[in-house]
C-alpha positions as CSV (number, residue, x, y, z in Angstrom):
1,X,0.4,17.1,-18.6
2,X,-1.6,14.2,-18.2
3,X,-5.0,14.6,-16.4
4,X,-7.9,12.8,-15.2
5,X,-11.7,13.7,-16.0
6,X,-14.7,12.9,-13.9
7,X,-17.6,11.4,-15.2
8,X,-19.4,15.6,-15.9
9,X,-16.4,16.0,-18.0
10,X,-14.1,18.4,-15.6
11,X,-10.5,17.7,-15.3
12,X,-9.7,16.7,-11.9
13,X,-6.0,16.6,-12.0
14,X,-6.1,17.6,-8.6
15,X,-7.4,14.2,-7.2
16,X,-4.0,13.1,-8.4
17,X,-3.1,15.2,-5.1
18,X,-1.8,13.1,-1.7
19,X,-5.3,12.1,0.6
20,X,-6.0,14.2,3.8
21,X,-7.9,13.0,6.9
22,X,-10.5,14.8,8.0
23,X,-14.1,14.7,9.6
24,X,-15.8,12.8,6.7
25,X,-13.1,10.8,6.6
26,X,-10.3,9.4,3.5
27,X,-10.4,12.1,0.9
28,X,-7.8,14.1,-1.7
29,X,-6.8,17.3,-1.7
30,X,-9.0,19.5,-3.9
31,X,-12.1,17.4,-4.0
32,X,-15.0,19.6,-2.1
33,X,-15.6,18.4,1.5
34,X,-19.0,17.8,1.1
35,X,-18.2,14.6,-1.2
36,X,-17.5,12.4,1.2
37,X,-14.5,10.0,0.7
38,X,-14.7,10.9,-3.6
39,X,-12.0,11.2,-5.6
40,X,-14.2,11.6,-8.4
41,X,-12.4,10.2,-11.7
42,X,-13.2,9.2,-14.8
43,X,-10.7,6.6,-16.4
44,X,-11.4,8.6,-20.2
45,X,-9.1,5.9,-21.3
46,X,-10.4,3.0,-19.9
47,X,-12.7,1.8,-22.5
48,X,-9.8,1.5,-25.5
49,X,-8.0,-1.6,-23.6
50,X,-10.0,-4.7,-23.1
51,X,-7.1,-6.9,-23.2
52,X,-4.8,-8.0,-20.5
53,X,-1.9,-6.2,-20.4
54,X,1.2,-8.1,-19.3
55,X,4.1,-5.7,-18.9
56,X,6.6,-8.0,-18.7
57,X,8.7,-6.6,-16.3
58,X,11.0,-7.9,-13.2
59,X,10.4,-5.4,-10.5
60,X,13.4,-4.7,-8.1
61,X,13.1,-7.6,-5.7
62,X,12.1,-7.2,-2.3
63,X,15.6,-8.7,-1.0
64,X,18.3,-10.5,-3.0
65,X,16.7,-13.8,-2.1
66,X,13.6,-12.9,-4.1
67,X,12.5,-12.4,-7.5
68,X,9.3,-9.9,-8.1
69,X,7.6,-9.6,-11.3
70,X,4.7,-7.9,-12.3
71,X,1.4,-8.0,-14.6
72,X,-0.8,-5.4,-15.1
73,X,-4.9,-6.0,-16.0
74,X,-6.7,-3.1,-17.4
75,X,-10.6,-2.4,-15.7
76,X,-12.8,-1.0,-18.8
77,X,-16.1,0.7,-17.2
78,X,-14.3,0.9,-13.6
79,X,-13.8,4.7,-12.3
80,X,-12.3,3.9,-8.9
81,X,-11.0,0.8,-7.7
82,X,-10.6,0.7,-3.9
83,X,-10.5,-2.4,-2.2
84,X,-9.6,-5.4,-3.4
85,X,-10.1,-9.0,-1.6
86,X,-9.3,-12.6,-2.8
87,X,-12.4,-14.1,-3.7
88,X,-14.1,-17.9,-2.4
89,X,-14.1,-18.6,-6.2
90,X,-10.8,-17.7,-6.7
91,X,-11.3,-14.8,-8.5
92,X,-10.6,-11.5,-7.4
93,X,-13.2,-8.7,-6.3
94,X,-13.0,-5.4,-5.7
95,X,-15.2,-2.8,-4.9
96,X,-15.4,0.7,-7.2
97,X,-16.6,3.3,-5.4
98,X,-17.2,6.2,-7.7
99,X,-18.3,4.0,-10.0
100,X,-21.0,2.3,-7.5
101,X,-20.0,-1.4,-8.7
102,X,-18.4,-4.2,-7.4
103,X,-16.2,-5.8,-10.2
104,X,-14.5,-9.5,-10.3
105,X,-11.7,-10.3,-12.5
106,X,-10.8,-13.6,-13.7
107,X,-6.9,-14.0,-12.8
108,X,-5.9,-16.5,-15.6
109,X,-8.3,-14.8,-18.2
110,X,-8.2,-10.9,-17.5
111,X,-11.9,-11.2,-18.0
112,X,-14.0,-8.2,-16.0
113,X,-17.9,-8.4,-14.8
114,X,-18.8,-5.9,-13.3
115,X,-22.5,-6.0,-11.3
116,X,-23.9,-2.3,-10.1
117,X,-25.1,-1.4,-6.9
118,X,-27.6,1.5,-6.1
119,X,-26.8,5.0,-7.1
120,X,-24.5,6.7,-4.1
121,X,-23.5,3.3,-2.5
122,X,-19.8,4.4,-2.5
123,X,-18.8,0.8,-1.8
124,X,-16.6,0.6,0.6
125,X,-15.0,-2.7,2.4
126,X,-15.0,-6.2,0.6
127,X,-14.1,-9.2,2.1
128,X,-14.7,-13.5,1.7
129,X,-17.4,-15.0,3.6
130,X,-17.6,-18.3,5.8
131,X,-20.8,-18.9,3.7
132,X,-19.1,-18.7,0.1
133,X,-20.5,-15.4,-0.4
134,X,-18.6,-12.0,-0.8
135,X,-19.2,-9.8,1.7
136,X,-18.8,-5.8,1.2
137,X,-19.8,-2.5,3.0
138,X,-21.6,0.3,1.4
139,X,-20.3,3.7,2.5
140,X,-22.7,6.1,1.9
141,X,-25.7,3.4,1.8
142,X,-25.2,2.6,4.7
143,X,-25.7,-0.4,4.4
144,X,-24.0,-4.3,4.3
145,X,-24.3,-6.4,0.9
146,X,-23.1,-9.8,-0.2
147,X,-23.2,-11.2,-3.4
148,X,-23.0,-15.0,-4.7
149,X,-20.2,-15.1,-6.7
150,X,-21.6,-18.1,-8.4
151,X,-24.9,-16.3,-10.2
152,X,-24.4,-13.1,-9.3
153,X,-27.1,-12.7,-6.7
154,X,-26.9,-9.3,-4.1
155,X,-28.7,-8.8,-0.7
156,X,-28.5,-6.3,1.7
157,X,-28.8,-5.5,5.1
158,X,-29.4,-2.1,6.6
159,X,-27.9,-0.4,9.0
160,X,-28.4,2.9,11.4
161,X,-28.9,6.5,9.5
162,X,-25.1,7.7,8.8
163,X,-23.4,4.9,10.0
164,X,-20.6,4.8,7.5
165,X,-19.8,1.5,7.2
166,X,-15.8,1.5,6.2
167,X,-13.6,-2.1,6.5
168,X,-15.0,-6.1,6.9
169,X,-13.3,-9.0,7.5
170,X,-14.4,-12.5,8.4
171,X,-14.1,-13.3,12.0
172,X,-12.7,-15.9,14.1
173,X,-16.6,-16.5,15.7
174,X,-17.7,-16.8,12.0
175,X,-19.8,-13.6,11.5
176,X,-18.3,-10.6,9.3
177,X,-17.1,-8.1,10.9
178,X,-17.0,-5.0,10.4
179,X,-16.3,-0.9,11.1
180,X,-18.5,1.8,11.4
181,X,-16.5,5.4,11.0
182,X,-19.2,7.9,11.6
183,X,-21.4,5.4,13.7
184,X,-18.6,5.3,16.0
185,X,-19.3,1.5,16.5
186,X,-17.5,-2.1,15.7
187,X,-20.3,-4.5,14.0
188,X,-20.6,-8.2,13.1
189,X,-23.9,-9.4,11.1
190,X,-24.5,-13.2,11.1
191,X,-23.8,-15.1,7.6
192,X,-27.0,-16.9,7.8
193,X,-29.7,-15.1,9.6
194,X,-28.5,-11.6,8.3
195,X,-28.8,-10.6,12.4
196,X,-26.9,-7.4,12.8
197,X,-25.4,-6.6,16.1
198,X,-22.9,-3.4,17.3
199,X,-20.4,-2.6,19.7
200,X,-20.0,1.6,20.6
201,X,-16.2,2.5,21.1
202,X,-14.8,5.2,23.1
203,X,-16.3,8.7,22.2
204,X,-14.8,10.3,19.2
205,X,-12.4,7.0,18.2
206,X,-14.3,6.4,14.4
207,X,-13.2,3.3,13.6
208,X,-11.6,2.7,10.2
209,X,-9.7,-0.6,9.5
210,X,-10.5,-3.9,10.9
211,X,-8.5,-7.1,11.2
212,X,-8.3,-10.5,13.3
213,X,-5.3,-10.9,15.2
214,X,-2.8,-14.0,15.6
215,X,-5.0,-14.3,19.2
216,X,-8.2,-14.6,17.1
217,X,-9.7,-11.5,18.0
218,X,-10.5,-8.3,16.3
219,X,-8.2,-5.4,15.8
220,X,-8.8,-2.0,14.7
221,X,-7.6,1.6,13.5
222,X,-8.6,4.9,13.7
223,X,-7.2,7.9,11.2
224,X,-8.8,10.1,14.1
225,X,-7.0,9.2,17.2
226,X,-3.5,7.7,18.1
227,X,-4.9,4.3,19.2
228,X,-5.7,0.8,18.2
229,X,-8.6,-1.1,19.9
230,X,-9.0,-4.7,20.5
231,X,-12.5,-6.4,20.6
232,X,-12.8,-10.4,22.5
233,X,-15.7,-11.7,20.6
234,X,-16.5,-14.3,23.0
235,X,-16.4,-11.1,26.3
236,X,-17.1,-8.2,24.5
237,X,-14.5,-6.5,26.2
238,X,-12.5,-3.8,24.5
239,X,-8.9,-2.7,25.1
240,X,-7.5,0.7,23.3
241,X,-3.5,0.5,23.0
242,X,-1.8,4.1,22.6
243,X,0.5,4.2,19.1
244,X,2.6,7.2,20.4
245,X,1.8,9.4,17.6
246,X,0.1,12.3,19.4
247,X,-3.1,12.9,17.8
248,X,-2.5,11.1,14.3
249,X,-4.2,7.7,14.4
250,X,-3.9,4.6,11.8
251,X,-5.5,2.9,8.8
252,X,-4.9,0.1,7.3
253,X,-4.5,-3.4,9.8
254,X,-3.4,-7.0,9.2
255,X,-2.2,-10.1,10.8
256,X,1.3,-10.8,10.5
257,X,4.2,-13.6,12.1
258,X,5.0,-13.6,15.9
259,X,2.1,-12.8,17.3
260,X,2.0,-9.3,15.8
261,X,0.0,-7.1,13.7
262,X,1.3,-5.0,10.9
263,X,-0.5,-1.4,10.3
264,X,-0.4,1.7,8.5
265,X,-0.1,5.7,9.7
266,X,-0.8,7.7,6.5
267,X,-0.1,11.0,7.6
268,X,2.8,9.8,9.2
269,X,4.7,8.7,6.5
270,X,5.0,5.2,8.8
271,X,4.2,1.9,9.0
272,X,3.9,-0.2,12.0
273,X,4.1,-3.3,14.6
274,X,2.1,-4.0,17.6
275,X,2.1,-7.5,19.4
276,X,-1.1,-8.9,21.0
277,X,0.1,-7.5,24.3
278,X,0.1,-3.8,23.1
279,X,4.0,-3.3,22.3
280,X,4.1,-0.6,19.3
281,X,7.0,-0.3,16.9
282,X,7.0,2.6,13.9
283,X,9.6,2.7,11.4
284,X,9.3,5.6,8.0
285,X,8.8,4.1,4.4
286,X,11.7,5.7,2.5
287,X,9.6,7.6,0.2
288,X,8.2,11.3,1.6
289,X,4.7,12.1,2.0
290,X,4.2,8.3,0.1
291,X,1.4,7.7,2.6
292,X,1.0,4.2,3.3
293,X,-2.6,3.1,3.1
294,X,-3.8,-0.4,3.0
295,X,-1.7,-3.7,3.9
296,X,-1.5,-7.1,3.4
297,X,0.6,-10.0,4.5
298,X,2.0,-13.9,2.8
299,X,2.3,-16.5,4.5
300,X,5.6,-15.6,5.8
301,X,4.7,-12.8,7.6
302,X,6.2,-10.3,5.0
303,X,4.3,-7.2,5.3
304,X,3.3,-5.5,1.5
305,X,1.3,-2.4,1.5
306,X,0.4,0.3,-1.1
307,X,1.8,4.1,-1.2
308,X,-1.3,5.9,-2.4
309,X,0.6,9.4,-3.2
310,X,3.5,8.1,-4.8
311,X,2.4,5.5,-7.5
312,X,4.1,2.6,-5.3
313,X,3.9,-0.6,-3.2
314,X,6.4,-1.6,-1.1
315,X,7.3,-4.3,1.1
316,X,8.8,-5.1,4.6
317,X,10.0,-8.0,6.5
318,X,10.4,-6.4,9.7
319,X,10.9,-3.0,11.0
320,X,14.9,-3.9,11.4
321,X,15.2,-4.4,7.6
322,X,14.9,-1.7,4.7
323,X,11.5,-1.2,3.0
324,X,11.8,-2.7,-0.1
325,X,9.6,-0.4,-2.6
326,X,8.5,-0.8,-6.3
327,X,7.4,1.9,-8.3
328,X,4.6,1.3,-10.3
329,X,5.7,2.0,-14.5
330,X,3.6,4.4,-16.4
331,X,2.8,6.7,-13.5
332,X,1.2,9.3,-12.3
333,X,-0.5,6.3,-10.3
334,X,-2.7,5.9,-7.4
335,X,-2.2,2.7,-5.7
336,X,-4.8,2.1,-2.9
337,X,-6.3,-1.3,-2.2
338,X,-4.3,-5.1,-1.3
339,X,-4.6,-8.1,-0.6
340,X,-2.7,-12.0,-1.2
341,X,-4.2,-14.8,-3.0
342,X,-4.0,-18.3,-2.5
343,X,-0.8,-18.3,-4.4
344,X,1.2,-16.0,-2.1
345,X,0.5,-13.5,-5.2
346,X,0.1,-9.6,-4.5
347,X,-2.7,-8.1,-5.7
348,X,-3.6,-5.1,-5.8
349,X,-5.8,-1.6,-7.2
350,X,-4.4,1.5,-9.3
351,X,-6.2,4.1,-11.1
352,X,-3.9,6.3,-13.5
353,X,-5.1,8.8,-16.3
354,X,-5.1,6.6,-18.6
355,X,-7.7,3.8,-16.4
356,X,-8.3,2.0,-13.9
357,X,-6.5,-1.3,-13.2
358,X,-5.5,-4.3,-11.1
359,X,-1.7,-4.9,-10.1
360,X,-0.5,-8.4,-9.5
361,X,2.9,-9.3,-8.0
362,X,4.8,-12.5,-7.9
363,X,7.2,-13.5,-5.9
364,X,9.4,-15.8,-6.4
365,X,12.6,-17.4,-4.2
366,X,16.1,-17.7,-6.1
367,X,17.5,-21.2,-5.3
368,X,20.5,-20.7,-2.3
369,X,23.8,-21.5,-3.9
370,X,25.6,-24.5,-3.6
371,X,27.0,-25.5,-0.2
372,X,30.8,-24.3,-0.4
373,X,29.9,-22.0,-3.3
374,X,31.0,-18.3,-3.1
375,X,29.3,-15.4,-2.9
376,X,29.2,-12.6,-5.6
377,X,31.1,-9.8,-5.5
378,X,28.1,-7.4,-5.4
379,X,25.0,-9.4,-3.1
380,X,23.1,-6.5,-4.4
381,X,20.0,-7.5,-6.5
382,X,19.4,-6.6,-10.0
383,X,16.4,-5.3,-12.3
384,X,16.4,-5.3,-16.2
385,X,14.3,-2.1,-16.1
386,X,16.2,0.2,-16.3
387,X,19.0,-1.2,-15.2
388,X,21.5,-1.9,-11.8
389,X,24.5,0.8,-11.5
390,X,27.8,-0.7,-11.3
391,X,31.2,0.3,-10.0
392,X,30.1,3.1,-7.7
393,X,33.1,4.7,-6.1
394,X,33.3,8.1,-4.2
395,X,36.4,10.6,-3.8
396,X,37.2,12.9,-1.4
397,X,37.9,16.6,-2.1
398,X,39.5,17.4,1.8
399,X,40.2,21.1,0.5
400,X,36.9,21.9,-1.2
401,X,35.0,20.3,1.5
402,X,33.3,17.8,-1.8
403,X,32.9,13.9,-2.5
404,X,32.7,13.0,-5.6
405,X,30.8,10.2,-6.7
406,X,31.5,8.1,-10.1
407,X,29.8,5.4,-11.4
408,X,29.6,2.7,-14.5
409,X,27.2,4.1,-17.0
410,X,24.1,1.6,-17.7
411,X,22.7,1.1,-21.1
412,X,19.3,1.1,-20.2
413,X,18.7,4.0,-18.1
414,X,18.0,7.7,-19.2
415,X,18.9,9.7,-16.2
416,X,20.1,9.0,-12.7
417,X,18.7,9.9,-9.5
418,X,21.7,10.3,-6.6
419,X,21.9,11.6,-3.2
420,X,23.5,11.5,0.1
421,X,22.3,11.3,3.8
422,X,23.1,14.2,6.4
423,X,26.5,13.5,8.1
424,X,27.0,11.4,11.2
425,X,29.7,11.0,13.9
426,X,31.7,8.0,13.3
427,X,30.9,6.0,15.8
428,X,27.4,6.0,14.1
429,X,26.2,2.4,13.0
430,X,25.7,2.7,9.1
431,X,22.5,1.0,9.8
432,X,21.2,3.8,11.5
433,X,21.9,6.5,8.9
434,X,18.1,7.3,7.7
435,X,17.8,11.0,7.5
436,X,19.1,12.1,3.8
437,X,19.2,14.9,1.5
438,X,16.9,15.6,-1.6
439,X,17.1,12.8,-4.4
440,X,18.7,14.9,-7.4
441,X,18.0,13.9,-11.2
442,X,21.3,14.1,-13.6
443,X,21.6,12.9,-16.7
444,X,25.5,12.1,-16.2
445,X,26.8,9.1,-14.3
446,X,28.9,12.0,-12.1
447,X,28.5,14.0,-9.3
448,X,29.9,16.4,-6.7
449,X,28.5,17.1,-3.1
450,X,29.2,20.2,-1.6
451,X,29.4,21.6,2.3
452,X,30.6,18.1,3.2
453,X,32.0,18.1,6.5
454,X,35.4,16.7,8.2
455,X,35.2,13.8,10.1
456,X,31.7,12.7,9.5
457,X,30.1,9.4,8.2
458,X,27.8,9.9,4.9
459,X,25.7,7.2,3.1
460,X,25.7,8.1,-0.8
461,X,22.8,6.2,-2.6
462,X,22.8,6.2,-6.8
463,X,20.2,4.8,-9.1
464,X,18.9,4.4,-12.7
465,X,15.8,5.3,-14.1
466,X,14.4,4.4,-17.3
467,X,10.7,6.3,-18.7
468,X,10.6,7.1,-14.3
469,X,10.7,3.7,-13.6
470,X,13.3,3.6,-10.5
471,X,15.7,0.9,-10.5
472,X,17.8,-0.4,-7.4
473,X,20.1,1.7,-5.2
474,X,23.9,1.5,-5.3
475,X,25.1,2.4,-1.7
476,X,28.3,3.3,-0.6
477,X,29.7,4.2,3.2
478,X,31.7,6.9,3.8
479,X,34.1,8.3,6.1
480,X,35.8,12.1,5.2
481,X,39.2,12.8,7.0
């Protein structure tokens, strides 16, 4: 079994574990509670690739209209890559927090620097400045640093005992922005003078994420309570907008299309919508106990965000629409931090046994056809790795109560993963049908469902895998007699 070791030489295989939420905040199962926020990992591997490496791969695209490919850079001397941002140079920066570093990487080159920070910073945050800087947060400092990117410069700025300083972002007023989750408090801290002001929220909210809204102001999350806040710069006045989730609040926050926001809810399982006037909308990412952590949005609006339990990122174009998700090759993976270049590029932070790295997907629009031209037979999109399932077609066994599923063998997968959603009355739009059985894994392209019942609508969904990458779904509809 693969295994990861910290940096005093234990194996920490647990931190591979799904995150929990609790009173100090994001950690992972297993790691003691008194280390706030740590995973704790040591990439032991890290240090034996210092080249890029380019996997070569198309990823399952997001829709059939899209292409996704994806390159992988390996981070030698990074133990935990967090959050990730798009830097003024171009470049981009990320901060490591058990490594207590912030790190830049070349995009065209793969090239790493990496420039420490004081021992126990646990950087946090990391965002672009107005002022050509890079801004970040430091955790456990508690404290607020920039760096030149140009030479490499860092200054800080301090703030109250234990404030916990966890997101920034670059406001609309042109200060930075930012969260503070034990302080309880929304900051900003002026570019140029370095003069820190703070807003106290609503007792017991602990702010998390931050973002600025379509409306220009600034929106934030809360893992500890079931509401998102909205701050008016130029007023000061803050409005709290109930998520309907009880007493599970949100994480990560971004801007998206029509004046709305896009956000995550972890422990949930869901991601989300909420306009500027307060509307909420939740739909669940496919994947079980993925959770959804930190999101980004292109220029389009499309939403991507990471899957930090599950080794995946996915995308979504609205909440009407499937998630789209793509799991990462060569897993056990964490995927954790995201962001979008310049490009429309998606970037983002993984940490595996074997190292710590940076993800980067590109997206790419097929061509429309030809006016007049017809479509194919199958509008599903394909992947080379490992391969799209053809010719799925499902019988019905009335007197054994069984459908039987069949379906053309591809070359380059080494198992299949199949299963079938729980039934529905008839009258049930396919589009609705959400709630499935367990994925199986067989190694045959063949297989019988049992205790189906009469009458009922079923969704059967079949897929390749190749080395546990997952390859696109066949689906078929289906109505028993």
């Amino acid at each position: 079994m693969l295994s990861f070791v910290c940096a005093r030489g234990h194996d920490v295989t647990s931190g591979m574990q799904p995150f929990h939420f609790g009173a100090g905040g994001l950690m992972s199962v297993g790691v003691p509670a008194m280390k706030l926020s740590r995973i704790f990992l040591f990439p032991l591997l890290a240090m034996l690739s210092v080249a890029l490496l380019s996997l070569g791969m198309t990823a399952a695209p997001s829709r059939s209209a899209d292409n996704v490919s994806l390159k992988e850079f390996p981070l030698p001397g990074v133990f935990e890559p967090y959050v990730i941002a798009n830097g003024p140079d171009g470049n981009m920066w990320f901060t490591d927090r058990e490594g207590d570093q912030l790190g830049k990487l070349v995009s065209g080159t793969g090239q790493v620097t990496l420039y420490p920070l004081a021992t126990d910073a646990r950087p946090w945050g990391i965002a672009a400045g107005p002022d050509g800087n890079v801004w970040f947060t430091e955790n456990r400092g508690n404290r607020i640093g920039k760096i030149n990117p140009t030479t490499g410069a860092i200054s800080h700025y301090d703030l109250a005992a234990d404030a916990q300083p966890w997101e920034i972002v670059a406001g609309p007023d042109g200060n930075m922005w930012f969260t503070e989750f034990s302080g309880n408090k929304i900051g900003k801290i002026n570019p140029t003078t370095g003069a820190i002001s703070t807003t106290s929220l609503a007792v017991g909210y602990r702010p998390s994420g931050i973002a600025v809204g379509p409306d220009r102001h600034l929106w934030f999350t809360s893992v500890d309570t079931s509401k998102i806040g909205k701050h008016v710069p130029a007023t000061g006045a803050t409005t709290y907008y109930d998520l309907g989730t009880g007493s599970i609040g949100a994480y990560g926050i971004t801007a998206g299309s029509g004046n709305s926001l896009w956000f995550t809810v972890p422990q949930l399982n869901k991601i989300g919508r909420i306009t500027v006037a307060g509307q909420v909308s939740l739909a669940d990412v496919p994947s079980a106990t993925s959770q959804p952590l930190q999101i980004t949005t292109r220029a389009n609006g499309e939403a991507w965000f990471t899957e930090a339990s599950v080794g995946k990122v996915a995308s979504a174009v609205d909440l009407s629409n499937p998630i789209q998700e793509y799991a990462i090759p060569n897993s056990p993976a964490r995927t954790i931090g995201i962001t979008t270049d310049a490009q429309g590029d998606i970037w983002f932070t993984t940490l595996r046994p074997q190292g710590a790295g940076l993800g980067r997907f590109t997206v790419t629009p097929i061509a429309p056809p030809a006016p007049g031209a017809q479509p194919a037979a199958d509008p599903l999109p394909t992947i080379s790795i490992p391969g799209k399932v053809t010719g799925l077609k499902i019988k019905w066994n009335k007197k054994k109560r069984k459908l039987i599923a069949r379906w053309g063998a591809s070359p380059n997968a080494d198992k299949y993963q199949v299963r079938i959603s729980k039934h529905y009355k008839l009258k049930t739009r396919a589009k609705k049908i959400k709630k499935f059985r367990a994925w199986q894994s067989i190694s045959k392209n063949k297989h019988a469902f049992n205790k189906i019942k009469k009458k009922k609508k079923y969704k059967i969904e079949v897929r390749g895998t190749a080395k546990d990458v997952e390859g696109d779904k066949k689906v078929k509809y289906f109505k028993t007699r």
